[in-house]
C-alpha positions as CSV (number, residue, x, y, z in Angstrom):
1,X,20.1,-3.5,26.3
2,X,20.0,0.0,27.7
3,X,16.9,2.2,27.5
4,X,17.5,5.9,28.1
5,X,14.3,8.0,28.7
6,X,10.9,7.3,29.9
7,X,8.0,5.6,28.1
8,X,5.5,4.8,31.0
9,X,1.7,4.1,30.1
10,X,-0.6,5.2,33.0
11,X,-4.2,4.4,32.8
12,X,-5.2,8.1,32.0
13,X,-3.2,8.0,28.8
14,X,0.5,8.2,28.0
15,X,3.1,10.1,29.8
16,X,4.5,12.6,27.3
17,X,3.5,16.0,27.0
18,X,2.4,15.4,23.4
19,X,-0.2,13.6,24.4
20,X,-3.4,14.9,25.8
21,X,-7.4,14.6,25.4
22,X,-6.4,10.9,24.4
23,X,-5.0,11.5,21.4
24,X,-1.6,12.6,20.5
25,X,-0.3,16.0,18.5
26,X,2.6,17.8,16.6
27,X,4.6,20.2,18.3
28,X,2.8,23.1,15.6
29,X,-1.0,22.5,15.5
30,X,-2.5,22.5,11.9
31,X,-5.8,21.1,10.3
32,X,-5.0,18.2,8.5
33,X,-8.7,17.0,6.8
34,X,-12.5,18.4,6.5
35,X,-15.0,17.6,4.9
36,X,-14.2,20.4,2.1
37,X,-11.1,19.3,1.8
38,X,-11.8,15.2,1.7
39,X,-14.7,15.9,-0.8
40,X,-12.3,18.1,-3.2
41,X,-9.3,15.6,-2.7
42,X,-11.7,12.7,-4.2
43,X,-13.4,14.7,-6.9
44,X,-9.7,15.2,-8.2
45,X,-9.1,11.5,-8.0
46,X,-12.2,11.1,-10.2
47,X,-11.6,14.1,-12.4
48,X,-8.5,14.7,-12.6
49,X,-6.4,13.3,-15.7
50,X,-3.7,11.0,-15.0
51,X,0.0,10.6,-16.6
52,X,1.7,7.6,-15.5
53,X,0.2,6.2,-12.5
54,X,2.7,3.2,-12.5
55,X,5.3,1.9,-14.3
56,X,4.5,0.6,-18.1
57,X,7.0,-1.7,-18.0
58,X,8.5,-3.9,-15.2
59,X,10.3,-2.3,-12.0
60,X,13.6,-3.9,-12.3
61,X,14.4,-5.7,-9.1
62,X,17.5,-7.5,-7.6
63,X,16.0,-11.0,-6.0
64,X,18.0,-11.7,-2.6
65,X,18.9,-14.8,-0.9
66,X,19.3,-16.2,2.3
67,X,22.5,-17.5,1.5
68,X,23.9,-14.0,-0.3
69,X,22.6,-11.5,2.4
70,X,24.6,-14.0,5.3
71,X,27.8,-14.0,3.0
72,X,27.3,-9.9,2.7
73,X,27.1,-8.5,6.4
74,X,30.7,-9.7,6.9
75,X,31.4,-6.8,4.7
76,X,30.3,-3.7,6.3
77,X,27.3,-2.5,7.0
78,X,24.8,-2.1,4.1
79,X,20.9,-1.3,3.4
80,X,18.9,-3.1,0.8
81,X,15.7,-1.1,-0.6
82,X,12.5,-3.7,-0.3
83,X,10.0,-1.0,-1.9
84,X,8.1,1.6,-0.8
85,X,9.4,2.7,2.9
86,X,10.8,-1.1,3.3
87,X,14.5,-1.7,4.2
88,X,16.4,-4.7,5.0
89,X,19.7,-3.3,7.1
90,X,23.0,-4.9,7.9
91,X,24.5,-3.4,10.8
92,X,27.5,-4.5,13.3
93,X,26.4,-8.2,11.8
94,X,22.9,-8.4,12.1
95,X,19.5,-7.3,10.4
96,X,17.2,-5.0,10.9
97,X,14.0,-4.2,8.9
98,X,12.3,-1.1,8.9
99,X,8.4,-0.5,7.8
100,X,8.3,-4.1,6.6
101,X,5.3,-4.4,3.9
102,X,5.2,-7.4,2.1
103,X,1.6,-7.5,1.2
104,X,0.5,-7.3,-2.3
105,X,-1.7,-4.0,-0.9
106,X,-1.0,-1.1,1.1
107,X,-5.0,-1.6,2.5
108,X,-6.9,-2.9,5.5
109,X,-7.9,-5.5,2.5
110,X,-6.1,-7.3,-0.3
111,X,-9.3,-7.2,-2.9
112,X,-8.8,-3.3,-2.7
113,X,-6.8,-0.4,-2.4
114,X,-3.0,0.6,-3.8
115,X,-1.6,-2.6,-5.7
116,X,2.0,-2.7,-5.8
117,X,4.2,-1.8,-8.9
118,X,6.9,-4.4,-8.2
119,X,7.3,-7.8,-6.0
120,X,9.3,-7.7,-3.0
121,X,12.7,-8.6,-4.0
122,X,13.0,-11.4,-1.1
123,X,9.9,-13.3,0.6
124,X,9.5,-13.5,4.6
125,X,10.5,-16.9,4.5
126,X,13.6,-16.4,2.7
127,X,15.4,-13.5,5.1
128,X,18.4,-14.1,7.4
129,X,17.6,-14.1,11.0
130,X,16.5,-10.8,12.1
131,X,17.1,-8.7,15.1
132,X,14.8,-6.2,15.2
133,X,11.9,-4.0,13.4
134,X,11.8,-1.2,13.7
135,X,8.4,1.4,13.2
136,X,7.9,4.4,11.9
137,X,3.7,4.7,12.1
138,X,1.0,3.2,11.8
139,X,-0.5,3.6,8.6
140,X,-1.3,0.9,5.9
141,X,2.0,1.5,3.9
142,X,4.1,1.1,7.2
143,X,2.5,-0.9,9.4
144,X,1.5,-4.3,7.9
145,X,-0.2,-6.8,9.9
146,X,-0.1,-9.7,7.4
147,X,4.0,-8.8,7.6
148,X,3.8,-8.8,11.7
149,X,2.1,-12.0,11.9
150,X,4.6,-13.7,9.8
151,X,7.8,-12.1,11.5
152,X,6.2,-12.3,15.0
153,X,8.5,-15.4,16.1
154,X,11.4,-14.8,13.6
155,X,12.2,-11.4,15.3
156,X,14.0,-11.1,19.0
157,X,12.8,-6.9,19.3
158,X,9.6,-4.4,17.5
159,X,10.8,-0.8,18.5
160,X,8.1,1.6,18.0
161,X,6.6,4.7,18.7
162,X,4.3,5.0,22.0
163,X,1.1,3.5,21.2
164,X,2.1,1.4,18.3
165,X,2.9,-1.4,20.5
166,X,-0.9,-2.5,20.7
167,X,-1.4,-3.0,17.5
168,X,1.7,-5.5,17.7
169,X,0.3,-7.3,21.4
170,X,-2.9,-7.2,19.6
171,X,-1.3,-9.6,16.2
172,X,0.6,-12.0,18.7
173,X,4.0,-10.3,19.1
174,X,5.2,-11.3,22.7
175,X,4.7,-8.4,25.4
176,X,8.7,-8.6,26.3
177,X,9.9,-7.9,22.3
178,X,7.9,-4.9,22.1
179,X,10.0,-1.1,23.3
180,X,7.8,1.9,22.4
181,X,9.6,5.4,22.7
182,X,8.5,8.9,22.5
183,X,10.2,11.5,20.8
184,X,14.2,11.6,22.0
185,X,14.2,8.7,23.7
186,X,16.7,5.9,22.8
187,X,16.8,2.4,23.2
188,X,20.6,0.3,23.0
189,X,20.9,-3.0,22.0
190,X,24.7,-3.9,21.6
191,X,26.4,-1.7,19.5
192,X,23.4,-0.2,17.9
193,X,21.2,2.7,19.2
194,X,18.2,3.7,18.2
195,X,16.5,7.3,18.9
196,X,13.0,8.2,18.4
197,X,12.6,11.5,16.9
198,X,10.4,14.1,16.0
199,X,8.0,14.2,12.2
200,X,4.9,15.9,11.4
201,X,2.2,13.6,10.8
202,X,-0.5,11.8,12.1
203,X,-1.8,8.2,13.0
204,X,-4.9,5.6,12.4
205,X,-5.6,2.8,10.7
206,X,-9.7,3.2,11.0
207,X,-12.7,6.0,10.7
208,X,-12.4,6.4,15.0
209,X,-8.4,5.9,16.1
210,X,-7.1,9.2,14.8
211,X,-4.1,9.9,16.6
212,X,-4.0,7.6,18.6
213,X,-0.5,6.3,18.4
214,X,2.4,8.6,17.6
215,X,4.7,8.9,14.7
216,X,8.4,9.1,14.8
217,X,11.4,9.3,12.4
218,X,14.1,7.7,13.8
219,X,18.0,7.8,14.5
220,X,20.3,4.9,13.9
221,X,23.6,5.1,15.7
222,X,26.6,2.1,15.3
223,X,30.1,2.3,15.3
224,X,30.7,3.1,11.9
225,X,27.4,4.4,11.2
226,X,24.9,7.7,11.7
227,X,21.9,7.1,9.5
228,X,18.3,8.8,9.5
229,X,14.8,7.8,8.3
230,X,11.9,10.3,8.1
231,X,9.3,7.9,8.1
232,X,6.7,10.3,7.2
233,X,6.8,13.8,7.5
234,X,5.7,16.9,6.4
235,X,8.7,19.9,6.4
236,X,9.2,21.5,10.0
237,X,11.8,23.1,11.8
238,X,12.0,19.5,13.8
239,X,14.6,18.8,11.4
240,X,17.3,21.2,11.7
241,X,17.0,20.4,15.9
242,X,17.9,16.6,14.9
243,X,20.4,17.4,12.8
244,X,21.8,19.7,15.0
245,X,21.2,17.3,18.3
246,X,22.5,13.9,16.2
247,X,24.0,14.7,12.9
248,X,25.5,14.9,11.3
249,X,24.5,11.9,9.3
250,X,26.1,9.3,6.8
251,X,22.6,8.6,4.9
252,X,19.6,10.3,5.2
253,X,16.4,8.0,4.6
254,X,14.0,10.6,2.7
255,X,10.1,10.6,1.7
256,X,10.1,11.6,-1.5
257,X,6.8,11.0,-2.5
258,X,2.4,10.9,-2.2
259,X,3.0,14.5,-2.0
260,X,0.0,16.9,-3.2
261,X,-1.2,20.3,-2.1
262,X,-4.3,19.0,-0.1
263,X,-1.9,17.1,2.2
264,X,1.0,19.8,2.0
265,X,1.6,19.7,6.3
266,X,2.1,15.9,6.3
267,X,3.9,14.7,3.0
268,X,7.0,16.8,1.7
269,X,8.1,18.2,-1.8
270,X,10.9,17.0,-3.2
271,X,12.0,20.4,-2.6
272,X,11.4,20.3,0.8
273,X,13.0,16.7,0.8
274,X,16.1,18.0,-0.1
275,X,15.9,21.3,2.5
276,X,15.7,18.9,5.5
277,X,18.1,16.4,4.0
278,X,20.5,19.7,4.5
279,X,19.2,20.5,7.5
280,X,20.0,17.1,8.9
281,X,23.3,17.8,7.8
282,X,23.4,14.7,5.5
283,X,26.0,13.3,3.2
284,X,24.5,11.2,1.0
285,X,20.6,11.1,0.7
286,X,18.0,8.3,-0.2
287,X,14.6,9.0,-1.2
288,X,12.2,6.3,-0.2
289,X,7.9,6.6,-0.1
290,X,8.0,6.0,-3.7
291,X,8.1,3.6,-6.6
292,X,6.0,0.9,-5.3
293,X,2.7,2.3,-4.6
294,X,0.2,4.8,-6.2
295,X,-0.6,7.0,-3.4
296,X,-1.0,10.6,-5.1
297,X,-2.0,12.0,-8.1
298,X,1.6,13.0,-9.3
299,X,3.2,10.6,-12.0
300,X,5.0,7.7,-10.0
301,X,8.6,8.7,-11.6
302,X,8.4,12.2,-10.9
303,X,9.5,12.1,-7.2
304,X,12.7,10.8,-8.4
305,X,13.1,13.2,-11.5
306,X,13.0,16.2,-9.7
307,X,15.1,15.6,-6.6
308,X,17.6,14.3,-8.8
309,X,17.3,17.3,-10.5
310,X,17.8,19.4,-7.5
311,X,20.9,16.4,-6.0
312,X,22.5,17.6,-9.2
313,X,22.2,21.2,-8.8
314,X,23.4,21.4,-5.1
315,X,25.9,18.5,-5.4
316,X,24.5,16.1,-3.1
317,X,25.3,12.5,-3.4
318,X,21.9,10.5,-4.4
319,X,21.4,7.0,-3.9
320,X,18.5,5.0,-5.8
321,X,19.3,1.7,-5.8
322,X,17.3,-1.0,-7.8
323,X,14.9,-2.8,-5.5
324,X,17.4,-5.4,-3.6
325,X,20.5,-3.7,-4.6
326,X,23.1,-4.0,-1.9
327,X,24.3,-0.1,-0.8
328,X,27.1,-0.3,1.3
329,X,27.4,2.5,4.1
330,X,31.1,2.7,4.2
331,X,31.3,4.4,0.8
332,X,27.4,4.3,-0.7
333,X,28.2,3.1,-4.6
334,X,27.1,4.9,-7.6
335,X,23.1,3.9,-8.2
336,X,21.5,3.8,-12.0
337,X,18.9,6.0,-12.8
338,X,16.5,3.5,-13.4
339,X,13.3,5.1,-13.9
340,X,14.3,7.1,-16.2
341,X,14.5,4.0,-18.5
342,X,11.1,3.6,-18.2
343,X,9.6,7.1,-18.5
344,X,12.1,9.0,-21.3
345,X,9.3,9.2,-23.8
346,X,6.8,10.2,-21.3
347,X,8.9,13.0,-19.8
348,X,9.8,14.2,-23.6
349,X,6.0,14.4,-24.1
350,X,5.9,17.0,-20.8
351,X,8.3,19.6,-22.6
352,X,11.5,18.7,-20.4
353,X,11.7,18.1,-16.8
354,X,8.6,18.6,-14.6
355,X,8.5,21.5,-12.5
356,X,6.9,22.0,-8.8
């Protein structure tokens, strides 16, 4: 294992220049909440009519195995989609998971908050032996402490952004599996690098931690791979510098969803999904942040509908696999549009497809 970079913690805070006054920023400053705005954001919520929240019918899902996911990494690398931000990855022969979530909630509590649309296609208990995790953030949706506490001892590394790492030391996670990295730093184990990277967003799991842990998208380099996953982001110019730092890319690993006007600098459009996808200088693209979770006020399929829309327009290989559909990385195979199965009728009733 090679780390390249620096990620010293001194007792007056972290040593990166994006941190200061004890918490840490974007590289553009912006106002993300007031009271104004958090006041008007749930009025909407209680006013605001609804089409679509989640799925009517079932989410179809692929269950995975034990015994089918060690049979399938002797064939090239692959990602499986979990749900939400969640991927299992097969790389160079071992597994990687990203943003685990397994909880039935996206919350600080399981009686409350966003209930998910679809099981996970495999339980914790069930999943090959896994090399590392890797974190985007720490928000509820990404960061999972239910999931932590069960892979604690069934995972050899947790790479992280700076600050992320207590959260982890806090749950039980051993001191020596835990690497935190600041933006453009990189981390080698075998064959596989992983690079921090730059998003616009924000951190806290509480009323008092704000910023307090940065966010990161990250970089994933192997031999026969170059993928990227924006965690989340809002749209910057941070993109086109990775791309043209580290791309270009085989699969790009998009949010494409919990988008809305009153959170514009954090969450991306699908418009904007698809501009940085192309400013990454991405092949194929695959939108995750959606289909699990009610997180915005948009209609849970509409994410997908119009960046497919725009995929088909510009000619940009899009990959939605079912939940626990194998995608290899070699050659990513053609993907079903799935929710459109489920939400013809409801787009017909809209007058065609839905517009920004």
């Amino acid at each position: 294992m090679a780390i390249f970079g620096f990620n010293n913690q001194s007792q007056a805070g972290y040593d990166s220049k994006r941190f200061w006054d004890g918490k840490f920023h974007n590289d553009t400053a912006f106002s993300l909440t007031n009271v104004n705005t958090l006041s008007r954001t749930l009025w909407r919520y209680i006013t605001e009519p609804r089409i679509q929240a989640s799925p009517a019918l079932p989410v179809p899902l692929m269950n995975m195995t034990q015994e089918q996911l060690l049979a399938d990494k002797s064939q090239g690398n692959a990602i499986y989609r979990l749900g939400h931000s969640s991927l299992l990855m097969a790389l160079e022969g071992e597994f990687w998971l990203i943003d685990p979530v397994f909880s039935e909630r996206a919350s600080p509590v399981q009686w409350a908050g966003p209930k998910r649309f679809h099981p996970t296609p495999i339980n914790i208990d069930q999943l090959p032996p896994i090399r590392g995790v890797i974190l985007s953030h720490d928000h509820f949706d990404h960061l999972d402490r239910n999931s932590i506490e069960q892979l604690k001892d069934r995972v050899d590394y947790f790479v992280s952004p700076l600050g992320v790492g207590q959260h982890l030391r806090d749950w039980g996670v051993k001191v020596d599996r835990i690497h935190e990295l600041d933006w453009w730093q990189s981390i080698a184990f075998g064959t596989i690098k992983l690079t921090a990277t730059p998003a616009q967003h924000f951190s806290g799991r509480g009323m008092t931690d704000g910023n307090q842990t940065l966010w990161s998208s990250w970089v994933i380099s192997t031999p026969n791979s170059n993928l990227f996953f924006s965690g989340d982001s809002g749209y910057f110019d941070g993109f086109k510098k990775i791309g043209e730092h580290l791309g270009p890319f085989d699969l790009t690993m998009m949010e494409n969803g919990a988008y809305d006007r009153d959170w514009a600098k954090v969450h991306m459009t699908p418009e904007e999904t698809m501009q940085a996808h192309l400013d990454l200088k991405g092949r194929a693209l695959m939108p995750i942040h959606n289909g699990t979770f009610d997180l915005a006020l948009h209609p849970w399929f509409e994410p997908f509908e119009r960046l497919s829309a725009l995929a088909q327009a510009q000619q940009i290989p899009l990959v939605t696999p079912i939940m626990g559909q194998k995608v290899r990385l070699d050659e990513p195979n053609k993907t079903h549009a799935w929710w459109q199965d489920q939400t013809a009728a409801t787009i017909a009733e809209l007058g065609g497809p839905l517009q920004p």
